[in-house]
C-alpha positions in Angstrom: 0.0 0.0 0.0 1.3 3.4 -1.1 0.3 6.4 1.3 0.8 10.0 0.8 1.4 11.8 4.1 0.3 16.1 4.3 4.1 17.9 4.4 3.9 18.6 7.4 3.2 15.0 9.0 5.9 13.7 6.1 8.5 16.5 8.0 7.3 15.2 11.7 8.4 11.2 10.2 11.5 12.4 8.8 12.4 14.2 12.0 11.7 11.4 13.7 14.4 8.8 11.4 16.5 12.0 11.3 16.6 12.1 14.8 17.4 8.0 15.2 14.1 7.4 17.2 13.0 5.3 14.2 14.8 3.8 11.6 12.7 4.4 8.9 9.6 6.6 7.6 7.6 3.0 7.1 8.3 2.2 10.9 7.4 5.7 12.2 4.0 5.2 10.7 3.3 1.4 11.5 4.0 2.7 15.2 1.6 5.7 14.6 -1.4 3.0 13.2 -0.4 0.9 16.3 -0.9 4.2 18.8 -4.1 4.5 16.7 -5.6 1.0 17.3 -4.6 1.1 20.9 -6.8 4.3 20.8 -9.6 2.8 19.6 -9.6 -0.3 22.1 -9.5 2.0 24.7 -12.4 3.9 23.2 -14.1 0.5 23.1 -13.1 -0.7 26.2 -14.7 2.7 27.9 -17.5 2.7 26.0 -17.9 -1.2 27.5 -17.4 0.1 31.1 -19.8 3.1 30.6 -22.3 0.3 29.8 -21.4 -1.7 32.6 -22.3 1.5 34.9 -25.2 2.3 33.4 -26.2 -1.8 33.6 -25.5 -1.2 37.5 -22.4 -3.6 37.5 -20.1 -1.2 38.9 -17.7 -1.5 42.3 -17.8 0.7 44.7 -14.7 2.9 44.8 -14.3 3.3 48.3 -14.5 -0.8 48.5 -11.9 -0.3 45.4 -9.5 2.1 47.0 -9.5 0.6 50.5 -8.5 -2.8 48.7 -5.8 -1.2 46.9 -4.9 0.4 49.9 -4.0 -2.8 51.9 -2.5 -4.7 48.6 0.3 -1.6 48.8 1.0 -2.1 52.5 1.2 -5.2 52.2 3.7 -5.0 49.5 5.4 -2.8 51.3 5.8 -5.2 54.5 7.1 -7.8 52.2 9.5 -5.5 51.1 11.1 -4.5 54.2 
């Protein structure tokens, strides 16, 4: 597949291999799709927990936080 980029995005990608971030233009923009789909499951995966909500199968936060809570102490015990 053969994609034309605007001159300004083009300049961004060649920045980016210029500057030794990426080795080339095609991996700058298979990373970009990849930031792109990882976008979109997170839009899907919100949209999933909004429904969840709305459903009523939610957690409590205070339940959520007080359990997080003691998993960190914990850790922290185990630590020392």
């Amino acid at each position: 597949m053969n994609i034309e980029l605007p001159r300004e995005a083009m300049q961004f990608v060649e920045g980016l291999v210029a500057s030794g971030e990426y080795d080339s233009a095609n991996e700058a923009v298979v990373d970009g799709v990849r930031l792109l789909m990882g976008r979109q499951q997170l839009r899907s995966d919100i949209q999933k927990g909004i429904a969840e909500l709305d459903a009523g199968l939610g957690i409590n936060g205070d339940e959520v936080f007080a359990s997080l809570k003691e998993r960190a102490r914990a850790a922290i015990e185990k630590a020392t």
